[in-house]
C-alpha positions as CSV (number, residue, x, y, z in Angstrom):
1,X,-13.1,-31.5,9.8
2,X,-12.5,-32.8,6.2
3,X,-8.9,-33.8,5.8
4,X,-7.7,-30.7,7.5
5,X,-10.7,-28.6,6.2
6,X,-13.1,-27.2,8.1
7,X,-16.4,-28.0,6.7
8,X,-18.9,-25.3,8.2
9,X,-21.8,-26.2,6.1
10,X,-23.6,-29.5,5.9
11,X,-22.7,-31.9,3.2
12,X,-24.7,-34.2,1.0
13,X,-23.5,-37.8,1.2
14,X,-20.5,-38.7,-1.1
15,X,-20.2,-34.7,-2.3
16,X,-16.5,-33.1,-1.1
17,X,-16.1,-29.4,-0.6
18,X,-14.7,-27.8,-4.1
19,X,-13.6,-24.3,-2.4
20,X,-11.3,-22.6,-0.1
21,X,-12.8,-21.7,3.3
22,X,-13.1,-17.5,3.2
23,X,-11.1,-14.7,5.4
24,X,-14.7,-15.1,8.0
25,X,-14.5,-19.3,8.5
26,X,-11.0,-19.7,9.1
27,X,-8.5,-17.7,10.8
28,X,-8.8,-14.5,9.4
29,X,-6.0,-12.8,11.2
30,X,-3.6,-15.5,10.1
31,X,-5.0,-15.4,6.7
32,X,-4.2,-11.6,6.6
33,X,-0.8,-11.9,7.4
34,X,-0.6,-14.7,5.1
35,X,-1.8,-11.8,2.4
36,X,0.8,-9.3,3.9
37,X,3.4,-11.5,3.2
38,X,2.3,-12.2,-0.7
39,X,1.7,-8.5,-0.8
40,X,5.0,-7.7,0.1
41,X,6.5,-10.3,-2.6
42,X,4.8,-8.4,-4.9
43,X,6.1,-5.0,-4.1
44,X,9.6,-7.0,-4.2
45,X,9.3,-8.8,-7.7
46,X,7.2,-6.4,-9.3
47,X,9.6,-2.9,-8.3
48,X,12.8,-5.7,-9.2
49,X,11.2,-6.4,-12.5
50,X,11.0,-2.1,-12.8
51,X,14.5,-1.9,-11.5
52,X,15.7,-5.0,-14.5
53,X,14.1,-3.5,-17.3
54,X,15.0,0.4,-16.3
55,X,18.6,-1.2,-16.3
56,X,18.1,-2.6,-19.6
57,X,16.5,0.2,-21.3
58,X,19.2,2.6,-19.7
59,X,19.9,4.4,-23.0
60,X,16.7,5.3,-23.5
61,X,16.4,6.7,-19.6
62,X,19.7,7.4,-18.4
63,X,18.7,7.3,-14.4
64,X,16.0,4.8,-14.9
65,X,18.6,2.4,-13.7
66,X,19.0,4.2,-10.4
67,X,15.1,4.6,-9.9
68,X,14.3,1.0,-10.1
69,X,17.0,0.2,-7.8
70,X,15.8,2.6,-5.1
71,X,12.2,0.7,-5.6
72,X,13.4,-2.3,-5.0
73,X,15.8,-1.2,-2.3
74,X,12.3,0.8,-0.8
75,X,9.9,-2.5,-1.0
76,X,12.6,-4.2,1.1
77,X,13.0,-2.0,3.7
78,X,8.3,-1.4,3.2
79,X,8.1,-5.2,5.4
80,X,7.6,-3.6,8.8
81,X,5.7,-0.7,7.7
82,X,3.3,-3.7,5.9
83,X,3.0,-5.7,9.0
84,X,1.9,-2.1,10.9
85,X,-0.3,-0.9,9.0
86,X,-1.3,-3.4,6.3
87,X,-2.3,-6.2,8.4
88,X,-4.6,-4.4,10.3
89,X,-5.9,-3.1,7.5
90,X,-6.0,-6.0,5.7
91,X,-8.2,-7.1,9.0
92,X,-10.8,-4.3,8.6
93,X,-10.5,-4.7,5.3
94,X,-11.6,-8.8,5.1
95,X,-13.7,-8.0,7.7
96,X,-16.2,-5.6,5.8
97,X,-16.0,-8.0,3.1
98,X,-16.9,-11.2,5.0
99,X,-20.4,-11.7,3.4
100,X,-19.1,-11.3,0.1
101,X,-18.0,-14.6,-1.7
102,X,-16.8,-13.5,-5.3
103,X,-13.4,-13.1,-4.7
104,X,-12.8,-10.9,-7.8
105,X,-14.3,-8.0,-5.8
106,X,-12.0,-9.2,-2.8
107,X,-9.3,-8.2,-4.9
108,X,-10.4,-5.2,-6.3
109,X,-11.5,-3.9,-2.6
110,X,-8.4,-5.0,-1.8
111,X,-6.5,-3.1,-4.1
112,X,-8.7,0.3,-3.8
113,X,-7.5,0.0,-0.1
114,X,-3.8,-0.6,-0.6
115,X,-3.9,2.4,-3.3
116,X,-5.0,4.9,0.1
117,X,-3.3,3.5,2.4
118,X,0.0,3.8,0.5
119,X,-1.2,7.5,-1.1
120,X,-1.7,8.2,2.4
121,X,1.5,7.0,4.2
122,X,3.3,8.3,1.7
123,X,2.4,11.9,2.5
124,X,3.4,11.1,6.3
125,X,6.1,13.3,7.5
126,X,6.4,15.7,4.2
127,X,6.1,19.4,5.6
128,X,5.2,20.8,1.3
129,X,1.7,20.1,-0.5
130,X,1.2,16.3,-1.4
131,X,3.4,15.7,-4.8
132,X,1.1,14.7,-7.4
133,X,3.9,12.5,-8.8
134,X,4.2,10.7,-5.5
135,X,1.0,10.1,-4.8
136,X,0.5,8.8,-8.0
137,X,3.6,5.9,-7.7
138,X,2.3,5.5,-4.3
139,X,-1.5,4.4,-5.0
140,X,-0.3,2.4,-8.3
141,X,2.5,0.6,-5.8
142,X,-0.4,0.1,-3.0
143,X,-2.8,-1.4,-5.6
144,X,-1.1,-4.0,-7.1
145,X,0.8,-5.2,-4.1
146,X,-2.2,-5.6,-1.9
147,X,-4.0,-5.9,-4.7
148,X,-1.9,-9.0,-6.0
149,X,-1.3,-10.4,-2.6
150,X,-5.1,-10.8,-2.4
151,X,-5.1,-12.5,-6.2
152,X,-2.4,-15.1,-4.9
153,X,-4.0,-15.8,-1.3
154,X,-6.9,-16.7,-3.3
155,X,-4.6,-18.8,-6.0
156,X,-2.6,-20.8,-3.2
157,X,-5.5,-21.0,-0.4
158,X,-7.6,-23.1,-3.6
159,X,-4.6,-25.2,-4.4
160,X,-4.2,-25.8,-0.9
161,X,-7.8,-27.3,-1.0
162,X,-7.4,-29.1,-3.6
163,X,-4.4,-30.7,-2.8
164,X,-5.7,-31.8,0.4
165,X,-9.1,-33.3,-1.3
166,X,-6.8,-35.4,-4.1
167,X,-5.0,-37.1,-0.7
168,X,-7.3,-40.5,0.0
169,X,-9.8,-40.4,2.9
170,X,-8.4,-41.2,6.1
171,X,-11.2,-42.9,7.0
172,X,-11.0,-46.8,6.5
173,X,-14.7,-48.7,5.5
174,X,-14.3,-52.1,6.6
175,X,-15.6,-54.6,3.8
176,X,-17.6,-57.6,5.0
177,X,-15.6,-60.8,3.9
């Protein structure tokens, strides 16, 4: 343990670790959740910032408005369906990537997944053909929220590192007087 930080491989003297641990060397189940949680802020801001500038460009779209407030009012209520499917997903999902240490294709992985998944759910319970419209909203609002949570897991989990290596060494040398 490095000032909180697990160190799993072996370090030269005087060099300190410089990256986040990945989804495989820490807790990756809490991690996920951790990524549900930034996903679903995503959904949130991202279908509020739809539902602000609808409303602002409301002469050009009369109901725009309306649909950007149904978005927004849809991403809140999307939290439990996120924490049933989209964290286990989010498991299998960081699982089949755990060799893999670029984190740019972490997020794109991520967000190919979150575009199914969503195209998918979203055709649950509908008794007419899939709605091309739909699906299309759907995979765009599945992509960019797991998509983006993934993006900002990475962002905070590498502040969070180096936040914790700028801290002094707990570790006290005693100096011969």
């Amino acid at each position: 343990m490095f000032n909180g930080v697990m160190i799993t491989t072996p370090l030269v003297d005087g060099e300190r670790p410089t990256a986040a641990p990945g989804p495989g060397e820490d807790n990756q189940a809490r991690a996920m959740l951790e990524l549900t949680g930034w996903a679903w802020l995503v959904l949130v801001v991202g279908n509020g910032a739809v539902a602000l500038l609808t409303s602002m460009a409301g002469g050009l779209w009369p109901a725009g408005w309306y649909v950007g407030l149904v978005l927004t009012f849809m991403s809140l209520l999307a939290l439990p369906v996120l924490l049933v499917v989209g964290w286990p997903v989010a498991v299998l999902t960081a699982w089949a990537l755990r060799t893999e240490r670029r984190e740019s294709r972490h997020v794109v992985v991520f967000a190919i997944v979150g575009a199914a998944v969503a195209a998918l759910l979203s055709m649950v319970g509908r008794d007419l053909g899939p709605d091309t419209g739909l699906l299309l909203v759907a995979a765009c609002e599945g992509a960019v929220a797991l998509g983006g949570g993934r993006l900002l897991l990475g962002v905070t989990r590498r502040g969070r590192v180096r936040r914790l290596m700028a801290r002094p060494s707990p570790v006290v040398t005693a100096v011969p007087a």
